[in-house]
C-alpha positions as CSV (number, residue, x, y, z in Angstrom):
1,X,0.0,0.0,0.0
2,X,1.1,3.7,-0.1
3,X,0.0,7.1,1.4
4,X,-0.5,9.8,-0.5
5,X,-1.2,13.4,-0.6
6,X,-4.1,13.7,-2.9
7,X,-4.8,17.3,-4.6
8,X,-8.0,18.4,-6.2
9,X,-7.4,19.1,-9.9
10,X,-10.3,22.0,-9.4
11,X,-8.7,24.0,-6.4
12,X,-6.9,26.9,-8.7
13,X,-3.4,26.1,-6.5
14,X,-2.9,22.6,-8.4
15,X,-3.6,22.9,-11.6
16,X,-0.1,23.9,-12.4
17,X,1.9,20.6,-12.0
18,X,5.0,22.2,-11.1
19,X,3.2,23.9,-8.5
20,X,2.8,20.2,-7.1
21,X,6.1,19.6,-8.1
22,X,7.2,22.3,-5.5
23,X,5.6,20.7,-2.8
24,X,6.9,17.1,-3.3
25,X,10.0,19.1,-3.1
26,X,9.5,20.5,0.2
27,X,8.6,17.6,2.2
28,X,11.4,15.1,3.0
29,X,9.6,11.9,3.0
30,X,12.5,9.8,4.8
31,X,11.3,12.1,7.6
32,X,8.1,10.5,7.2
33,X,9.7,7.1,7.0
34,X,11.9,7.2,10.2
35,X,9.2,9.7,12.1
36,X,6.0,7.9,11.3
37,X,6.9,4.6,10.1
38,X,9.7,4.0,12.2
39,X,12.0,3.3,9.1
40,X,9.0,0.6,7.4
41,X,8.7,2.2,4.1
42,X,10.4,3.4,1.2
43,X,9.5,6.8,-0.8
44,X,7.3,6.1,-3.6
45,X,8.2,7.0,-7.3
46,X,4.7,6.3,-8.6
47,X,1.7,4.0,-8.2
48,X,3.4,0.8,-8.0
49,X,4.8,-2.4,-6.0
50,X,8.6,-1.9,-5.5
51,X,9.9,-5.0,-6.8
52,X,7.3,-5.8,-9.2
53,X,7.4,-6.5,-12.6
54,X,5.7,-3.2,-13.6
55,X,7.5,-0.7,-11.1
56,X,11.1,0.6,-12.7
57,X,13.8,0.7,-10.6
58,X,15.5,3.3,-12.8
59,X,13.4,6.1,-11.5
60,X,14.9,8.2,-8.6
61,X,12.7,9.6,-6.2
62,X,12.3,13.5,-6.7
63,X,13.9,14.1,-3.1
64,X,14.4,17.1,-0.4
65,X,15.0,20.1,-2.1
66,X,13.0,23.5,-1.0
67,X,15.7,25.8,-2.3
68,X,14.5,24.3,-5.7
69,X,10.8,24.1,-4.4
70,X,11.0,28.0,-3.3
71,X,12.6,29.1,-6.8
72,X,9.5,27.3,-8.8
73,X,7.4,29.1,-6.6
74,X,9.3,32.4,-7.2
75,X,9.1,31.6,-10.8
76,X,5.3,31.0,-10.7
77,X,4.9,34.3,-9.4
78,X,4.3,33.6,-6.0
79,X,5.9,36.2,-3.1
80,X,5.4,37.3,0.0
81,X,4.5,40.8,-0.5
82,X,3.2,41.4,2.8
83,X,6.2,39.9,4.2
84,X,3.8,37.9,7.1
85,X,5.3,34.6,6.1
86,X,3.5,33.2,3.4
87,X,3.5,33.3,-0.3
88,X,0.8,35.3,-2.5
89,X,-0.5,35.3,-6.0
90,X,-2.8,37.8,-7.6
91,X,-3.6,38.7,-4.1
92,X,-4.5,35.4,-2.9
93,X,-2.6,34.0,0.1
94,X,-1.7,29.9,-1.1
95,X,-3.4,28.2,1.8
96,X,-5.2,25.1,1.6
97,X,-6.9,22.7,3.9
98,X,-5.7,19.1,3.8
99,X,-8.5,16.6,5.0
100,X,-7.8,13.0,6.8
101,X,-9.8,10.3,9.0
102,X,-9.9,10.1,12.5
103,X,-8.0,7.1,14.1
104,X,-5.3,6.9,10.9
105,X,-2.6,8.3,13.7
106,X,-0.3,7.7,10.8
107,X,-1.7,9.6,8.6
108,X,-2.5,12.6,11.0
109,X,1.3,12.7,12.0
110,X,2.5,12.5,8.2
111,X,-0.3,15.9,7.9
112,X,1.8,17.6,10.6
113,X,5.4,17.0,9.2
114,X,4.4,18.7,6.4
115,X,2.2,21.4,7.5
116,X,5.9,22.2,9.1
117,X,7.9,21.6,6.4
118,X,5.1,23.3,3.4
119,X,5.4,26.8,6.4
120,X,9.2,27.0,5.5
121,X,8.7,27.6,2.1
122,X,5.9,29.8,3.1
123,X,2.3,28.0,2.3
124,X,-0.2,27.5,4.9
125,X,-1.3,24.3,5.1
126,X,-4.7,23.5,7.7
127,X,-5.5,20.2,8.9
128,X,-9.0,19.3,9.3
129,X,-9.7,15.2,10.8
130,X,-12.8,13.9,10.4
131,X,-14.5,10.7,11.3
132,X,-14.4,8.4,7.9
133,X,-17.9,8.0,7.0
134,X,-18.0,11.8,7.0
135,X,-14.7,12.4,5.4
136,X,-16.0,9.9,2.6
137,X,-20.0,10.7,2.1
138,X,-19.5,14.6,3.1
139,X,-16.1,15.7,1.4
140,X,-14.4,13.7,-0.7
141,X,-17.9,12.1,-2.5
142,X,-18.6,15.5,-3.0
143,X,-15.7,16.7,-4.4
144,X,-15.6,19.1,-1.5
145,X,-12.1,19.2,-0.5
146,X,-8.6,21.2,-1.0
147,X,-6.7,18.1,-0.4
148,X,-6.6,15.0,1.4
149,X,-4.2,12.2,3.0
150,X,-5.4,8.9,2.1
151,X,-3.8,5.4,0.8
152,X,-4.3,3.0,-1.9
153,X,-4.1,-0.7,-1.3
154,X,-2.1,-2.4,-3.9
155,X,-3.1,-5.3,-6.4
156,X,-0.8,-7.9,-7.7
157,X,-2.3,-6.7,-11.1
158,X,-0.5,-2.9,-11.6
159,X,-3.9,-1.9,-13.7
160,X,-4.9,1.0,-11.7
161,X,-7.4,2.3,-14.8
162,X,-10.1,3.4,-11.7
163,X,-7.6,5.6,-9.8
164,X,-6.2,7.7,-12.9
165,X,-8.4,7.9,-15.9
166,X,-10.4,10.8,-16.9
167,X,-13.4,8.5,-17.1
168,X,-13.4,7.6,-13.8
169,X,-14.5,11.2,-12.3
170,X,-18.0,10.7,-11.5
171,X,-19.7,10.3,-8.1
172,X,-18.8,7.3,-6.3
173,X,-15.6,6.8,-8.5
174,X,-12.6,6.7,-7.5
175,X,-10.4,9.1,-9.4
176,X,-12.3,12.0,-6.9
177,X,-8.9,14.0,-7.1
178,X,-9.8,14.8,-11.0
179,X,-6.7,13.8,-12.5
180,X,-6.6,14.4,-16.1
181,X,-4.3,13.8,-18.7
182,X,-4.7,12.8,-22.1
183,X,-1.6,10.5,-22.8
184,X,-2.3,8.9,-18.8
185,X,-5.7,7.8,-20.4
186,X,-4.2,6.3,-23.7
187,X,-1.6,4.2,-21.2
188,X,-4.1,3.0,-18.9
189,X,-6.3,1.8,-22.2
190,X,-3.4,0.2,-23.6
191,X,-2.2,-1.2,-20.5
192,X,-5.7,-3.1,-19.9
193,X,-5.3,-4.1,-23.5
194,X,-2.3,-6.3,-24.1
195,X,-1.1,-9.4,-22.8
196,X,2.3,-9.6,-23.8
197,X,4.2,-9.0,-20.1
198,X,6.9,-6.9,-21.9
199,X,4.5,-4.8,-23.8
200,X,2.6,-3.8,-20.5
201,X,5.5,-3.3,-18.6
202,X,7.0,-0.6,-20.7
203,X,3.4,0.9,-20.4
204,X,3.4,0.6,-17.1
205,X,7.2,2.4,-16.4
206,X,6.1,4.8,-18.9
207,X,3.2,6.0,-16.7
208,X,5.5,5.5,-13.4
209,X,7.6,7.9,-15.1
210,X,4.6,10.4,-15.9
């Protein structure tokens, strides 16, 4: 399985992929590791199981880097004008509200590592825990969420067509974070498709590298 930090595609802050680039940047995930998971865990460099026929080694993780996270920022045209802290845009403070489930302490202590580590390169992140059955029929059902902390149990089978296609946006589905992207799509199809081993596994690394 793996924890994520899930973004919705319709808040105005995430549209911009670098923008999430920047944040993987400023949160060091072997903080995570050691600090939440005691060491248990490796970072993730896409949807699937290290060690699996699908998952390619080849790819580095993106790592710890918030000089590099603060100068995409910069670059986006985010500043501090107001010099209180935290970065601005077109007069908008970037602050968002990440949402996870009571009981997940796991989850709820990753949250706060990097609500410490996202303040250092100046966005405000809120945490907001919720009991599940509200977090699930009341927020994320409804599309009515900044961001959230969740996982995704793993199959054998690397098809993961009901997480990332475009299709697969609708109430009840499972792709809530409204991911979008064309060539993602024409992987997934093509993934679902073949039955050569080889063929899907250069599908498969292609859209680990994606």
């Amino acid at each position: 399985s793996y924890t994520y930090m899930g973004y919705n595609m319709s808040n105005k802050f995430f549209k911009d992929k670098n923008v999430r680039r920047a944040l993987n940047l400023a949160v060091d995930k072997n903080e995570i590791i050691n600090g939440v998971l005691l060491g248990f865990g490796v970072e993730a460099t896409g949807p699937f199981l290290p060690g699996s026929w699908a998952h390619d080694p080849g790819l580095e993780p993106a790592g710890f880097n918030p000089k590099e996270a603060i100068s995409i920022l910069k670059g986006l045209g985010y500043s501090d004008t107001d010099r209180d802290g935290y970065l601005e845009k077109d007069g908008d403070v970037f602050e968002f509200t990440v949402l996870t489930n009571q009981g997940n302490d796991q989850r709820i202590k990753t949250a706060e590592i990097m609500q410490k580590r996202l303040k250092e390169i100046g966005v405000k992140m809120n945490i907001r825990v919720l009991e599940w059955s509200v977090l699930v029929n009341e927020f994320i059902s409804k599309r009515n969420f900044d961001a959230c902390i969740m996982g995704w149990a793993l199959s054998p089978d690397p098809d993961c067509n009901d997480i990332w296609h475009s299709s697969k946006t609708g109430k009840g589905e499972f792709n809530f974070i409204r991911y979008n992207n064309p060539e993602v799509d024409r992987l997934l199809d093509e993934g679902r498709s073949v039955f050569d081993v080889e063929k899907r596994q250069k599908v498969y690394h292609r859209l680990q590298m994606i």
